[in-house]
N, C-alpha and C positions, 0 to 999 in steps of 0.2 A: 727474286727469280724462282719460280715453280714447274716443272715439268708437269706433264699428262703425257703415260704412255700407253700407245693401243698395241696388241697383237692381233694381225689378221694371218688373212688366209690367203689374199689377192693383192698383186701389186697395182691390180690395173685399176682400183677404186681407191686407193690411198694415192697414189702416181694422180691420178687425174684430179684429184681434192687437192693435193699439194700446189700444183700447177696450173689453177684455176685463174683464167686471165683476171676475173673480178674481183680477186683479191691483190691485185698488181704482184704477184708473186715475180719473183728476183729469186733465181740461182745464185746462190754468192759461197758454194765450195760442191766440190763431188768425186766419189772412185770410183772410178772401174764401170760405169756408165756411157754410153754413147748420147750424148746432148740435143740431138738434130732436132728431135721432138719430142713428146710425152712417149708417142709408141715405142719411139727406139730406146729410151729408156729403162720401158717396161719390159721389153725383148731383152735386155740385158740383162735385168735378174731376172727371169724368169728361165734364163739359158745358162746363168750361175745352181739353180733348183736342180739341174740332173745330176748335181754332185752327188745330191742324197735327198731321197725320193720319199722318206723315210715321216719326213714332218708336215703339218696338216699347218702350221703357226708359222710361216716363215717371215711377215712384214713385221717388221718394227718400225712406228709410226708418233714419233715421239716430237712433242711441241715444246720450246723451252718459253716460256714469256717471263717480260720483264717490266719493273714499274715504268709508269709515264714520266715520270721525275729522272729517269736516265736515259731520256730520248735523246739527249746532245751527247752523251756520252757514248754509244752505243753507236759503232760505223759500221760498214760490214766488214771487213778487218776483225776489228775484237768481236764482233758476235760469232766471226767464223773461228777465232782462236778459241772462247769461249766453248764454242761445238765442240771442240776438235778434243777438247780438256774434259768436258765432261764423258764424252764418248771412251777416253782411256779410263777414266776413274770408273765406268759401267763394265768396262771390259769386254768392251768393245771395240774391235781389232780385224786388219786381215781380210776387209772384206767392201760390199760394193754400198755407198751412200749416195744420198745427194741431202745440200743442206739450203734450206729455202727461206728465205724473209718474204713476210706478208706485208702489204702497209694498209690494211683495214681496219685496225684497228685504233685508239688514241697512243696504246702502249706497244712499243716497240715487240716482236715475237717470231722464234725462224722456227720450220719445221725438219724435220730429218726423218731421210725414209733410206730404212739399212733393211740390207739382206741378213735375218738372221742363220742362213747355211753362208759361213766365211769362204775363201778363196778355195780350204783344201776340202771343202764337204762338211766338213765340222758344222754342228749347230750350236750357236751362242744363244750361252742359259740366260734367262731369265726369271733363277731363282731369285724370291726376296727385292725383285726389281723394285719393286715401287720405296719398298724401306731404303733400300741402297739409296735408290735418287733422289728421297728428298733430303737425305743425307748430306749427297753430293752438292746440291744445291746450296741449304745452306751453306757449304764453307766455299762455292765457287762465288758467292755473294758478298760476302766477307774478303777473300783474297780476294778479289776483282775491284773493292769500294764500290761496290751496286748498291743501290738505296733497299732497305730491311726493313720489310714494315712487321710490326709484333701485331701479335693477336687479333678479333675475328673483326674489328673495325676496316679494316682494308678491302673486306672482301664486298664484292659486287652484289648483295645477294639476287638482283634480277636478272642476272644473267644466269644464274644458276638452276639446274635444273633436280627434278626432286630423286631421291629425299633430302639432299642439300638442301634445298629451298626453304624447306617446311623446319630442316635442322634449324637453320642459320633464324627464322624469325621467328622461333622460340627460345633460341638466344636472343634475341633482341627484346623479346617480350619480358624476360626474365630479368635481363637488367633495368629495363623499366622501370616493374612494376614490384619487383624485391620491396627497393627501397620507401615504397610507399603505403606497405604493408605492414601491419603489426601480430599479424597471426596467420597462418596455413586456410582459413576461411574466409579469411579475406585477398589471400592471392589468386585461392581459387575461382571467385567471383570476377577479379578483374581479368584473368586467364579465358575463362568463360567468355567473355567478352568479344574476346579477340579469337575467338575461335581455336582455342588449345583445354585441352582435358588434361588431367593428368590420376593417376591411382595411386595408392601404395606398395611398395612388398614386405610381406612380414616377414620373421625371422621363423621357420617351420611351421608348425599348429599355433605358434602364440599371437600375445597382443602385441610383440614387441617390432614396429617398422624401422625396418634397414635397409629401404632406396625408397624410391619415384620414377614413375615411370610417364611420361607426357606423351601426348598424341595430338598430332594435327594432321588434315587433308588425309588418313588413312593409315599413315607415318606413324609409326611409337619408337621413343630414344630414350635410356635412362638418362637421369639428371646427369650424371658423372660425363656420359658420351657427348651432352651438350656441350659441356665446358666440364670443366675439373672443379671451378667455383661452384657448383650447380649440383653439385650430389646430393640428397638429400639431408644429411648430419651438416651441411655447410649452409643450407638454406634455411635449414631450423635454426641454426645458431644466427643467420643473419634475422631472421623473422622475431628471434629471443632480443635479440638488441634491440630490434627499431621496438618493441613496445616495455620494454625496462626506461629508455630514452622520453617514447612519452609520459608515461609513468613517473621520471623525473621531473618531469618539465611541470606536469599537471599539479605536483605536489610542492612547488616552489611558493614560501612566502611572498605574497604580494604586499606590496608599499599601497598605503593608505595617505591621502593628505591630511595635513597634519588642522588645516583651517580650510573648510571649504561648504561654502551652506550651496553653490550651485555646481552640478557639473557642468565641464568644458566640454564639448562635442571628440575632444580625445580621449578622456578617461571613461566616455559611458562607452568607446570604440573596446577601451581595453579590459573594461570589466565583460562585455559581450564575447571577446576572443578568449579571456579568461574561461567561461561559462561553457564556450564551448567547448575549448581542449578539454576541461575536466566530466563534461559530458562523453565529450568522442573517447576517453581513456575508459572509463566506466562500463561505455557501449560495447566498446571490441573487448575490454573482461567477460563479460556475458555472454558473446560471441563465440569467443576461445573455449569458453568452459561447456559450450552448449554443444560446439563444433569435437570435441573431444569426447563429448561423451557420446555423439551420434557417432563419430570415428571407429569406438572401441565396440560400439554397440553392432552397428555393420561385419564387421568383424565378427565379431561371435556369431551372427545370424549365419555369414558365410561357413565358419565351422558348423555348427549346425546341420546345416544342407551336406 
């Protein structure tokens, strides 16, 4: 379960988006609301507004969605209990809703459209809103048995709009291409590729780099903002493994037949893949050494200037 909350200014573009007959929108709870139609609805709080004249943000326009995996679970019953539970845990109280299920989409999802001036004129804060709800969220997921999906595997990235977009498939570029990399010059090159840059930051005037900074479509995120895997002292130590590993590998005594005047079409396969790993391990040393020293040397030019 995830929230998205908006604050507007008008009821009468959130009322009319909520209640969009193409989304088969379903009323399934609401206060203090006349029902007849969208307008009478919207005459309703908008006639709760001369409480206090005072706020420019009065719509709260909040979408709760839920996995596809609890569409059988999910009736309008508990999605309206659900509302009703996270709207007290927001502190959210006292005042005029309506709560909407859409059925457009694969995953089940209701919306809620509150008058932020409550019954006596009060205006309900929206400090910290968004930390509070995904707060709430979580643990209404958990008490509820709602399916939990971890980490950024779940996420849609095409329905996403930027910089999410651009976020989410530099993470995905990053998991890739981490692991098939043995040095910073050769992520760079596959990065490249796929249409991602990425720079350093140094620590003050020195040579010493302490982040990463990646750009795509216009977009720049430090590594950490990607992911928390992704900072740069985490990708260095992952880029330090994967070539210590080949380096191992390259350096393994090989078995020799002990009687053999021909070879078999498998041993001359395995002396060739021999040949190569300790070629390809050789190669990206030269690489690393060459890419490090054009790194530090960059660097100074940049002091320099």
């Amino acid at each position: 379960m995830i929230a998205k909350i908006v604050i507007g200014s008008n009821f009468n573009g959130a009322i009319n988006y909520i209640l969009d007959k193409g989304k088969n929108a379903e009323i399934i709870d609401s206060e203090g609301a006349r029902l007849k139609d969208n307008n009478s609805i919207i005459d309703s709080f908008n006639t709760q507004l001369e409480l206090n004249s005072n706020t420019s943000k009065p719509v709260y326009h909040i979408s709760l969605d839920f996995s596809a995996q609890d569409l059988n679970n999910l009736t309008n019953e508990k999605m309206k209990e659900i509302a009703k539970e996270y709207m007290k845990k927001m502190g959210i109280s006292n005042t005029q809703y309506i709560v909407v299920r859409h059925y457009d989409k694969e995953h089940p999802h209701i919306h809620l459209c509150i008058n932020r001036v409550d019954n006596n004129g009060n205006l309900i804060s929206n400090k910290n809103d968004r930390y509070r709800s995904e707060k709430i969220c979580k643990e209404l997921t958990i008490s509820n048995g709602l399916y939990y999906a971890t980490g950024k595997e779940q996420v849609k990235t095409h329905r996403l709009k930027e910089p999410d977009k651009s976020k989410y498939e530099i993470y995905h570029a990053l998991k890739d291409l981490i692991p098939q990399s043995a040095n910073w010059q050769e992520l760079e090159l596959k990065l490249h590729q796929r249409g991602i840059d990425f720079k350093y930051k140094y620590k003050g005037a020195s040579d010493t780099v302490q982040g990463v900074i990646f750009s795509k479509n216009g977009f720049s995120f430090n590594g950490s903002s990607v992911d928390r895997n992704y900072s740069y002292s985490k990708i260095d130590y992952l880029l330090n493994r994967n070539r210590k590993e080949y380096e191992t590998y390259s350096s393994l005594p090989h078995e020799k037949p002990i009687q053999s005047i021909v070879q078999t079409d498998s041993q001359s396969k395995n002396n060739v893949s021999e040949a190569l790993t300790i070629g390809y391990s050789s190669e990206n040393q030269e690489k690393e050494d060459d890419f490090n020293h054009q790194k530090k040397k960059k660097k100074n030019n940049n002091l320099t200037i």
